[in-house]
C-alpha positions in Angstrom: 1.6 20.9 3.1 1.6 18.3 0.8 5.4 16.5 1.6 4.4 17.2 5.3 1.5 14.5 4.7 3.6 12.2 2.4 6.6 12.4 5.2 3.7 11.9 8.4 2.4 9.0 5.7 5.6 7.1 4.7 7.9 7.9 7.2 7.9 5.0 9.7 10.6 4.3 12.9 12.7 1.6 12.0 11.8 1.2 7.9 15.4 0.7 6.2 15.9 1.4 2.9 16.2 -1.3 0.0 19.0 -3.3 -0.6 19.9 -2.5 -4.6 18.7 -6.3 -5.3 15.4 -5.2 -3.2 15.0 -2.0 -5.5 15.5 -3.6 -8.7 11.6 -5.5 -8.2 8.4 -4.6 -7.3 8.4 -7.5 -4.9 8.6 -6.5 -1.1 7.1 -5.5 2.6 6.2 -1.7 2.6 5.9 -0.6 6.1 3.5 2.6 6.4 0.3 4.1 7.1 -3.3 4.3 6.0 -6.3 6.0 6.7 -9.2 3.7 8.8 -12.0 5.4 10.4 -10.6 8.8 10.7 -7.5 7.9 12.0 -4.2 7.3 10.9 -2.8 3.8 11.7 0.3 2.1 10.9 0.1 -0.7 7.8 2.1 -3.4 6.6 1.3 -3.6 2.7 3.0 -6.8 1.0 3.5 -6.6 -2.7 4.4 -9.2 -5.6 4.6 -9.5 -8.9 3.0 -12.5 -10.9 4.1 -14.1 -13.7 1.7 -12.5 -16.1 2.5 -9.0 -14.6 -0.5 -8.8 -12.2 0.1 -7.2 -9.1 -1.0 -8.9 -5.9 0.1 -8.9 -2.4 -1.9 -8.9 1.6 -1.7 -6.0 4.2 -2.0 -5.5 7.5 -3.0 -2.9 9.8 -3.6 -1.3 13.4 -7.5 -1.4 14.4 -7.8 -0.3 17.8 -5.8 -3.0 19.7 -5.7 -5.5 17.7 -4.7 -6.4 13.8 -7.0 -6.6 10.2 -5.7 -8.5 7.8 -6.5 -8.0 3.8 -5.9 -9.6 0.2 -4.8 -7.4 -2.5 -5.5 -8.7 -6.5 -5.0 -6.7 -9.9 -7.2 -7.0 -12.3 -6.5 -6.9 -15.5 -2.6 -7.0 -15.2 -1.4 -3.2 -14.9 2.0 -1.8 -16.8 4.5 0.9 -15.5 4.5 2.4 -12.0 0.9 3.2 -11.4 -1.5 0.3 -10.4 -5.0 -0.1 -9.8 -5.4 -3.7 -6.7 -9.0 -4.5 -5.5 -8.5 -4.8 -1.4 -10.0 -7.0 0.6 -10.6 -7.6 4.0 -14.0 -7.9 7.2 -15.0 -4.6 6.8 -15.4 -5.2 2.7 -13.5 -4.6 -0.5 -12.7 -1.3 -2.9 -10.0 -0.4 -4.9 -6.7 1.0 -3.9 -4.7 3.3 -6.4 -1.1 3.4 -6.1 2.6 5.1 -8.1 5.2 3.4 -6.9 8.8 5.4 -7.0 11.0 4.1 -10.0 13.2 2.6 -7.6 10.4 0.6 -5.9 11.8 1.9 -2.4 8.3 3.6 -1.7 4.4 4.1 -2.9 1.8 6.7 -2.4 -1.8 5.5 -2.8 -5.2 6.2 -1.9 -8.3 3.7 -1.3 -12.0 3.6 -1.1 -14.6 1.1 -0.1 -17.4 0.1 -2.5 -19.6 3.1 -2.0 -17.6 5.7 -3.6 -16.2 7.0 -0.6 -13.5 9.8 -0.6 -10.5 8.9 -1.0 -7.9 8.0 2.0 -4.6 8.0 2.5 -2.6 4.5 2.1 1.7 4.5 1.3 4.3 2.6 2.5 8.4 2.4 2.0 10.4 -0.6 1.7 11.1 -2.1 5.3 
Protein backbone atom coordinates (compact mmCIF):
# COMPACT_ATOMS: atom_id res chain seq x y z
CA UNK A 1 0.00 0.00 0.00
CA UNK A 2 2.51 2.25 0.94
CA UNK A 3 4.76 2.44 -2.62
CA UNK A 4 1.20 2.38 -4.32
CA UNK A 5 0.66 5.96 -2.69
CA UNK A 6 4.33 7.09 -3.10
CA UNK A 7 4.05 5.88 -7.04
CA UNK A 8 0.11 7.63 -7.29
CA UNK A 9 2.12 10.66 -5.35
CA UNK A 10 5.43 11.10 -7.39
CA UNK A 11 4.76 9.60 -10.42
CA UNK A 12 3.77 12.41 -12.93
CA UNK A 13 3.33 12.11 -17.16
CA UNK A 14 6.04 13.72 -18.66
CA UNK A 15 8.64 14.26 -15.38
CA UNK A 16 12.22 13.23 -16.70
CA UNK A 17 14.78 12.25 -14.69
CA UNK A 18 17.86 14.55 -13.58
CA UNK A 19 20.61 15.23 -15.58
CA UNK A 20 23.86 13.93 -13.28
CA UNK A 21 24.78 17.90 -12.97
CA UNK A 22 20.91 18.27 -11.88
CA UNK A 23 21.30 15.39 -9.18
CA UNK A 24 24.41 16.54 -7.79
CA UNK A 25 22.25 19.80 -5.90
CA UNK A 26 19.33 20.28 -4.13
CA UNK A 27 18.43 23.10 -6.55
CA UNK A 28 15.52 22.26 -9.00
CA UNK A 29 11.59 22.06 -10.24
CA UNK A 30 9.88 18.91 -8.61
CA UNK A 31 6.79 18.15 -10.54
CA UNK A 32 4.18 16.15 -8.22
CA UNK A 33 1.25 16.03 -6.21
CA UNK A 34 -0.14 17.24 -2.90
CA UNK A 35 -3.07 16.91 -0.91
CA UNK A 36 -5.67 20.19 -0.95
CA UNK A 37 -9.08 19.82 0.29
CA UNK A 38 -9.43 16.13 0.07
CA UNK A 39 -8.25 15.79 -3.22
CA UNK A 40 -5.16 15.03 -4.85
CA UNK A 41 -3.90 17.71 -7.25
CA UNK A 42 -0.90 18.07 -9.32
CA UNK A 43 2.01 20.61 -7.76
CA UNK A 44 4.94 22.24 -9.00
CA UNK A 45 7.39 22.51 -5.89
CA UNK A 46 10.60 24.77 -6.68
CA UNK A 47 13.58 24.18 -4.45
CA UNK A 48 17.00 26.20 -3.81
CA UNK A 49 19.68 26.23 -1.75
CA UNK A 50 20.98 29.52 -0.09
CA UNK A 51 24.22 30.48 0.73
CA UNK A 52 23.93 29.78 4.39
CA UNK A 53 22.36 26.30 3.72
CA UNK A 54 18.70 27.40 4.23
CA UNK A 55 16.30 25.83 2.05
CA UNK A 56 13.80 27.95 0.17
CA UNK A 57 11.88 27.67 -2.93
CA UNK A 58 7.76 28.68 -4.29
CA UNK A 59 5.08 26.01 -5.45
CA UNK A 60 2.41 25.81 -7.32
CA UNK A 61 -0.70 23.91 -7.60
CA UNK A 62 -4.06 22.85 -9.23
CA UNK A 63 -7.20 24.48 -7.23
CA UNK A 64 -10.22 23.77 -9.06
CA UNK A 65 -9.55 25.55 -12.44
CA UNK A 66 -7.32 27.73 -11.78
CA UNK A 67 -3.59 27.94 -10.11
CA UNK A 68 -2.33 28.85 -6.06
CA UNK A 69 0.82 30.04 -5.87
CA UNK A 70 3.05 29.68 -2.46
CA UNK A 71 6.51 30.77 -0.79
CA UNK A 72 8.52 28.18 0.84
CA UNK A 73 11.46 29.57 3.70
CA UNK A 74 13.64 27.31 6.26
CA UNK A 75 14.15 28.41 9.30
CA UNK A 76 16.82 27.93 11.01
CA UNK A 77 19.06 26.44 8.08
CA UNK A 78 18.47 22.53 8.06
CA UNK A 79 21.51 19.83 7.41
CA UNK A 80 21.34 16.44 5.53
CA UNK A 81 18.26 15.15 3.58
CA UNK A 82 15.43 15.91 5.81
CA UNK A 83 14.12 19.47 6.02
CA UNK A 84 11.58 21.29 7.87
CA UNK A 85 10.17 24.91 5.09
CA UNK A 86 7.28 27.07 6.49
CA UNK A 87 4.69 27.33 3.40
CA UNK A 88 2.92 30.10 2.41
CA UNK A 89 0.26 31.01 0.31
CA UNK A 90 -4.04 32.71 0.36
CA UNK A 91 -5.36 30.05 2.29
CA UNK A 92 -2.44 30.61 5.14
CA UNK A 93 0.89 29.19 6.22
CA UNK A 94 2.19 25.70 8.10
CA UNK A 95 5.03 23.70 7.88
CA UNK A 96 5.92 21.22 5.33
CA UNK A 97 8.28 18.22 6.26
CA UNK A 98 10.29 16.71 3.64
CA UNK A 99 13.54 13.60 2.89
CA UNK A 100 14.71 14.25 -0.17
CA UNK A 101 16.41 10.93 -2.00
CA UNK A 102 20.37 11.15 -1.84
CA UNK A 103 20.46 11.78 -5.36
CA UNK A 104 18.03 14.82 -5.12
CA UNK A 105 15.91 13.19 -8.10
CA UNK A 106 12.81 13.07 -5.75
CA UNK A 107 11.09 14.06 -2.17
CA UNK A 108 8.39 12.72 -0.10
CA UNK A 109 6.77 15.14 2.34
CA UNK A 110 3.83 15.96 4.24
CA UNK A 111 2.18 19.45 5.34
CA UNK A 112 -0.18 21.02 7.73
CA UNK A 113 -1.77 24.35 8.18
CA UNK A 114 -1.45 26.30 11.45
CA UNK A 115 -4.08 24.43 13.36
CA UNK A 116 -2.43 21.11 13.73
CA UNK A 117 -4.14 19.52 11.14
CA UNK A 118 -3.30 15.95 10.00
CA UNK A 119 -0.88 15.53 7.94
CA UNK A 120 -1.20 15.51 3.93
CA UNK A 121 0.46 14.20 1.32
CA UNK A 122 3.02 16.63 -0.68
CA UNK A 123 6.25 14.92 -3.05
CA UNK A 124 7.50 15.70 -6.18
CA UNK A 125 10.44 14.24 -8.68
CA UNK A 126 12.83 16.21 -10.67
CA UNK A 127 11.08 17.51 -13.93
Amino acid sequence: MKAAILALLIGVAGATPPSPQQAASMDGRYCGRLWSSGVLVEAITVLKLAGDGRLTGSYEFTDGGARTTGTLAENPPGKGLVRTLDWQDMYGSGTLSITLQPDFGSFTGTWRDQSGGPNELWGGVRC
